[in-house]
MARTI-55799 format. One record per residue (C-alpha): residue number from 0; z, y, x. Coordinates in nm, 2 decimals. Example, Ala and Ser with C-alpha at 12.3 -4.5 7.8 and 13.67 -1.06 7.14 Angstrom:
R   num       zz       yy       xx
R     0     0.78    -0.45     1.23
R     1     0.71    -0.11     1.37
END
This chain:
R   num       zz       yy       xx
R     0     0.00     0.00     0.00
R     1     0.07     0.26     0.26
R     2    -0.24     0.12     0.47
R     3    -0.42     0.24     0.14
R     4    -0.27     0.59     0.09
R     5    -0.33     0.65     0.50
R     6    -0.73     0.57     0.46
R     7    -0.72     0.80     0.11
R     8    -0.48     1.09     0.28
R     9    -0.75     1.07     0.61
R    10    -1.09     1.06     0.37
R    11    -0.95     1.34     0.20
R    12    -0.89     1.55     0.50
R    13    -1.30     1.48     0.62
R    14    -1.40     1.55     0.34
R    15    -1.24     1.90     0.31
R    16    -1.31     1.96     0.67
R    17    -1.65     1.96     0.62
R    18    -1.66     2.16     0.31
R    19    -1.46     2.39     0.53
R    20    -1.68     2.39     0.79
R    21    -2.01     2.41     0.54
R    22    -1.86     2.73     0.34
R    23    -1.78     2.91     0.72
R    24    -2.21     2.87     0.82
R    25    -2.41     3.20     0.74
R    26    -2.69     3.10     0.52
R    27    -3.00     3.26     0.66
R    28    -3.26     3.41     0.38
R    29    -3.61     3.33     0.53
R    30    -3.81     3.70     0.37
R    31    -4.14     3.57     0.26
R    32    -4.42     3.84     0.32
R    33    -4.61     3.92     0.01
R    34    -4.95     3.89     0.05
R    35    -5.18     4.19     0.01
R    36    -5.47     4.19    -0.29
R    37    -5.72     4.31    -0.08
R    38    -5.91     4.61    -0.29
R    39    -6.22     4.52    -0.52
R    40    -6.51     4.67    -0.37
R    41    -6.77     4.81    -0.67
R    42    -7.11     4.68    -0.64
R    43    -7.22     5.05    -0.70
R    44    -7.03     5.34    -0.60
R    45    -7.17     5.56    -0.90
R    46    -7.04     5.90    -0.77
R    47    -7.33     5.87    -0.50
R    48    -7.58     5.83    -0.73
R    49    -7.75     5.96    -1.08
R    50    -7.97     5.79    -1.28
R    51    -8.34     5.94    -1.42
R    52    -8.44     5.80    -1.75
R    53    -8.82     5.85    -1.92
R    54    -8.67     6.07    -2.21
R    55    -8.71     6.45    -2.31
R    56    -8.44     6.64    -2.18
R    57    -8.54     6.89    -2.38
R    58    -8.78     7.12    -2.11
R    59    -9.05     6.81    -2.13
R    60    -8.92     6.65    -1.80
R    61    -8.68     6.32    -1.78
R    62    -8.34     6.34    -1.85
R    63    -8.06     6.26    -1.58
R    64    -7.72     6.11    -1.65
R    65    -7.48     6.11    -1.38
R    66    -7.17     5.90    -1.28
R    67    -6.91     6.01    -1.53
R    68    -7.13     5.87    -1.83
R    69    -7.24     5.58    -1.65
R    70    -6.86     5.45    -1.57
R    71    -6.79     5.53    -1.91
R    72    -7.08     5.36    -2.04
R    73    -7.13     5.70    -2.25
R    74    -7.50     5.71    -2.25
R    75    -7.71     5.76    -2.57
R    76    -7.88     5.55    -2.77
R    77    -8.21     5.59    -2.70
R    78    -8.09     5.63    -2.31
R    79    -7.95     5.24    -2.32
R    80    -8.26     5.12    -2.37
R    81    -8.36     5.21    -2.02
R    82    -8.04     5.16    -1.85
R    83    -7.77     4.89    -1.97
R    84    -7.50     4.70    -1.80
R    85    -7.49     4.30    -1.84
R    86    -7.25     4.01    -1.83
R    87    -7.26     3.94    -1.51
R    88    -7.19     4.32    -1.38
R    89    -7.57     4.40    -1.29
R    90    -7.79     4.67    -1.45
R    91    -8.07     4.64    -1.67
R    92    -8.33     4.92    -1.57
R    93    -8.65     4.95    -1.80
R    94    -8.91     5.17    -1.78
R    95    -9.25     5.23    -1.95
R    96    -9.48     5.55    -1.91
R    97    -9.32     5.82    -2.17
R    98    -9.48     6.14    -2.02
R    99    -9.13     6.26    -1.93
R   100    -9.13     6.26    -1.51
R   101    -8.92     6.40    -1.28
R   102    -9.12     6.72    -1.22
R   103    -9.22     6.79    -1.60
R   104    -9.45     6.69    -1.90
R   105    -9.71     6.45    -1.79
R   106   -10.04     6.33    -1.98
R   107   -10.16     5.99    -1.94
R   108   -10.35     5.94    -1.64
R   109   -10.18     6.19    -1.44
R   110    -9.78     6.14    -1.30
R   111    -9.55     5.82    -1.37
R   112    -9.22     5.77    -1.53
R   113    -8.94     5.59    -1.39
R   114    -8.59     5.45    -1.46
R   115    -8.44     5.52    -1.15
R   116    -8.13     5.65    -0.94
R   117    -8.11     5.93    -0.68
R   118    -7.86     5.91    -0.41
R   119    -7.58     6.18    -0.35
R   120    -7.48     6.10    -0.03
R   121    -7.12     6.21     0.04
R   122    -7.04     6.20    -0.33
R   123    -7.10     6.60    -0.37
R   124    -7.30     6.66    -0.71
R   125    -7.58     6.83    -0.59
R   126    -7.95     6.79    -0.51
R   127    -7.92     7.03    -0.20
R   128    -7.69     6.83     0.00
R   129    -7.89     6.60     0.15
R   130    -7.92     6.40     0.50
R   131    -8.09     6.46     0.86
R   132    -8.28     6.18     1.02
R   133    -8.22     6.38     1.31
R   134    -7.89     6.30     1.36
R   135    -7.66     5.96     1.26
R   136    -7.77     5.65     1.10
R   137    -7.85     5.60     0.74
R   138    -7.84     5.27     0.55
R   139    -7.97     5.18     0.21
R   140    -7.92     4.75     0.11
R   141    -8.00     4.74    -0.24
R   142    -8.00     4.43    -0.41
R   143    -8.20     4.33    -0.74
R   144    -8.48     4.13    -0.91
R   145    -8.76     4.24    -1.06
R   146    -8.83     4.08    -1.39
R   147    -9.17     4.18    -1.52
R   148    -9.45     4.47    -1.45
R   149    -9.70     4.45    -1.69
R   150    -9.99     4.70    -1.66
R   151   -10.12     4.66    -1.27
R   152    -9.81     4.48    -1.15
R   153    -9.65     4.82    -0.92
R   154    -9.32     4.93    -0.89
R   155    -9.14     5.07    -0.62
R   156    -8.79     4.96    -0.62
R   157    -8.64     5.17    -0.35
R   158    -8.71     5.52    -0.14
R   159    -8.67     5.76     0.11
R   160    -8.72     6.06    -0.04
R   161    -8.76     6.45     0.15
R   162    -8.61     6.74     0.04
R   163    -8.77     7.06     0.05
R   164    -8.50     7.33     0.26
R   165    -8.46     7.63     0.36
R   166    -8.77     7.70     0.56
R   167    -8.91     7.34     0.57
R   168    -9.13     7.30     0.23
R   169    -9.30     6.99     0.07
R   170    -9.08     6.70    -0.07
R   171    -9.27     6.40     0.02
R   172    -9.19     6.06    -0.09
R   173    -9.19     5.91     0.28
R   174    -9.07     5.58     0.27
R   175    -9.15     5.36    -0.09
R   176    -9.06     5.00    -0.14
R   177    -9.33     4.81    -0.35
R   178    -9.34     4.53    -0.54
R   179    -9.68     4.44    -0.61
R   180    -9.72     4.15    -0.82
R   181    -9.41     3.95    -0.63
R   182    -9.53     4.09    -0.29
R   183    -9.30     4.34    -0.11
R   184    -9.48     4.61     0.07
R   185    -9.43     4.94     0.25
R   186    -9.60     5.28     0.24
R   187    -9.52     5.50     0.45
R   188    -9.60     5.81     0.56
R   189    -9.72     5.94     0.93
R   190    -9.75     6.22     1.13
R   191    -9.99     6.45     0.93
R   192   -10.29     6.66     1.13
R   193   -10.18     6.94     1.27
R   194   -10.05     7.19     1.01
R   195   -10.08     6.98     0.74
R   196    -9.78     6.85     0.54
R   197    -9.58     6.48     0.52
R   198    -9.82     6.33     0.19
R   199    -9.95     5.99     0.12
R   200   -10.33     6.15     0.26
R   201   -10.15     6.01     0.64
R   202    -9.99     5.67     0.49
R   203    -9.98     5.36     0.61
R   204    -9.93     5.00     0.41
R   205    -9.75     4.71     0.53
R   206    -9.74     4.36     0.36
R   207    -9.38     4.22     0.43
R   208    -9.34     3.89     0.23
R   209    -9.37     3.75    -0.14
R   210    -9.03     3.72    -0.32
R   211    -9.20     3.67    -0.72
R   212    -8.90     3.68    -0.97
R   213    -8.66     3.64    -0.75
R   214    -8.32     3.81    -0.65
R   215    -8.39     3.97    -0.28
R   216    -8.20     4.24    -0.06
R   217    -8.42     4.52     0.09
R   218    -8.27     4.71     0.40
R   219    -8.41     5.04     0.51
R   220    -8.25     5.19     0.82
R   221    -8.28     5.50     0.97
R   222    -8.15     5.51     1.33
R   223    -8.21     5.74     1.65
R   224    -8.47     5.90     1.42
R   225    -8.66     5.57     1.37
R   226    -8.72     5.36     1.01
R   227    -8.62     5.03     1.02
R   228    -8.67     4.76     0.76
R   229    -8.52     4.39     0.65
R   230    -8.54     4.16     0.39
R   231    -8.35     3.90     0.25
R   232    -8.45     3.68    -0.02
R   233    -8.23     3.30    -0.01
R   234    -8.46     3.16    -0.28
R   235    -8.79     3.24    -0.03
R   236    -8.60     3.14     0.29
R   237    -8.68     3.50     0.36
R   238    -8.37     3.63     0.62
R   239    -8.60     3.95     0.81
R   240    -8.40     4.11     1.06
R   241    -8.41     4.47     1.11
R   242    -8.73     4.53     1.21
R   243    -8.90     4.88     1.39
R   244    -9.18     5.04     1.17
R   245    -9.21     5.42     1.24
R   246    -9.06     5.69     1.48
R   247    -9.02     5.98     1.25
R   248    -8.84     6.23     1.43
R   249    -9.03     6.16     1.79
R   250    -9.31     6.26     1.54
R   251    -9.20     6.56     1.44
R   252    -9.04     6.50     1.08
R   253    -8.78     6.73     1.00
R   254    -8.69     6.69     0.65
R   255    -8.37     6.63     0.49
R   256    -8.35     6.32     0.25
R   257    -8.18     6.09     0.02
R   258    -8.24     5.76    -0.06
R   259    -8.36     5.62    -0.40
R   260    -8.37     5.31    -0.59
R   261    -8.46     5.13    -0.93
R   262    -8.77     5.14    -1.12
R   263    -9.02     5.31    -1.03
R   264    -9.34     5.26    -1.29
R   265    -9.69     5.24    -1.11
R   266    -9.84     5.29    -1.50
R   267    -9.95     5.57    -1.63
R   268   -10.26     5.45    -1.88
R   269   -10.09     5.40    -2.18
R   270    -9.73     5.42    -2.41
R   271    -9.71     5.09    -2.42
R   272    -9.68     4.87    -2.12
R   273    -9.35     4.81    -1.93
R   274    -9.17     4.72    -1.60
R   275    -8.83     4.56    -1.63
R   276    -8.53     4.57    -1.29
R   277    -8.20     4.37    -1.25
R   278    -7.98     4.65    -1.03
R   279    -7.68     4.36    -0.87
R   280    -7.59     4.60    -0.60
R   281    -7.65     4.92    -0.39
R   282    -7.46     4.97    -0.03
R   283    -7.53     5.28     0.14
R   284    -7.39     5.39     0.49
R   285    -7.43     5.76     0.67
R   286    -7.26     5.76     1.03
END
């Protein structure tokens, strides 16, 4: 009996040694780092941009819509028939020939109507702040799929656009991306005879590659005063590297710019025929 009480009496004393000993250790709290939501990049930052639609803004020339509506997804009725967004977070961009252009009234046969948008390039709301191929590097990657052109199959899906200045005059449409019946192409425009201005009369025309109906990234660079171009189309096998077409500035260009991008409707013989854009993403970078 007293063997039995002695093992008890020494279990006991273990038992609240080591409870003791257990309550005396510091518990250390391991801090768990949170992990940081990186932040959502839009596919479009619309402050650098406005959109052109074919419709009467009320002087006979097309009607622009900038960011604020577009965000909003305030735009008329008759103006969301050009320009809608979709499911998936692209942009629907139709166009047909209305007679409302950029630069006025148009009859048929004469000028040609786009849905389109026009780059501000530091986010500043106006058409007079524009960009120097003089100086820094500029970089449009826009993104989309053409997915009909009736009429002669032309639209030009993305530009580099001058800007008449202060004491440079002429806005010539110096760089346009084609697509011509699935084919990309390039015009562009070269050094002009002497005292004559930047127009297409001194273009050139490169075939690049057919994409069709596919989705496809066009890249237009403009570095050291040179344009450079690539293309990217995964359903084509098309990757294009950046690739050296013209030497503006060694050739005397000195306009300002901004880029462009959309819809561009090479139809102007009737009412009725149509072009049709998916817009999945524009990237633009000035350095």
């Amino acid at each position: 009996m007293k063997k039995s009480c002695l093992i008890i009496f020494i279990s006991c004393f273990i038992l609240f040694s080591n409870c003791s000993s257990n309550s005396d250790t510091p518990i250390i709290e391991e801090e768990i780092e949170e992990e940081e939501t990186p932040e959502e990049v839009p596919n479009i930052k619309w402050q650098n941009w406005y959109l052109s639609v074919p419709l009467n803004r009320g002087d006979g020339s097309a009607t622009s819509i900038f960011y604020q509506d577009i965000v909003k997804d305030n735009l008329s009725e008759q103006a969301s028939k050009y320009f809608y967004k979709n499911n998936d977070d692209s942009y629907t961009m139709y166009t047909k020939f209305t007679g409302f252009t950029t630069s006025g009234l148009s009859p048929l046969g004469d000028k040609y109507c786009r849905t389109e948008l026009r780059e501000f390039w530091r986010g500043v709301q106006s058409t007079a702040d524009n960009w120097s191929m003089a100086t820094g590097t500029h970089i449009l990657e826009t993104t989309l799929k053409v997915d009909y052109v009736e009429g002669n199959g032309k639209t030009i899906v993305a530009q580099i656009h001058g800007k008449e200045s202060a004491g440079i005059s002429g806005n010539p449409a110096t760089v346009k991306i084609r697509w011509n019946s699935g084919t990309i192409q390039i015009d562009y425009y070269t050094k002009p005879d002497s005292g004559k201005p930047w127009t297409s009369a001194f273009d050139d025309k490169i075939n690049i590659a057919e994409v069709g109906n596919d989705i496809f990234t066009f890249k237009i660079k403009i570095e050291n005063g040179k344009f450079y171009y690539g293309l990217v189309c995964e359903a084509k096998s098309i990757n294009i590297d950046y690739t050296l077409v013209y030497d503006y500035v060694g050739n005397g260009y000195i306009h300002e710019n901004y880029f462009k991008t959309g819809n561009y409707f090479g139809w102007h013989d009737d009412y009725e025929k149509a072009a049709q854009v998916t817009l999945y993403k524009v990237k633009t970078e000035h350095n």
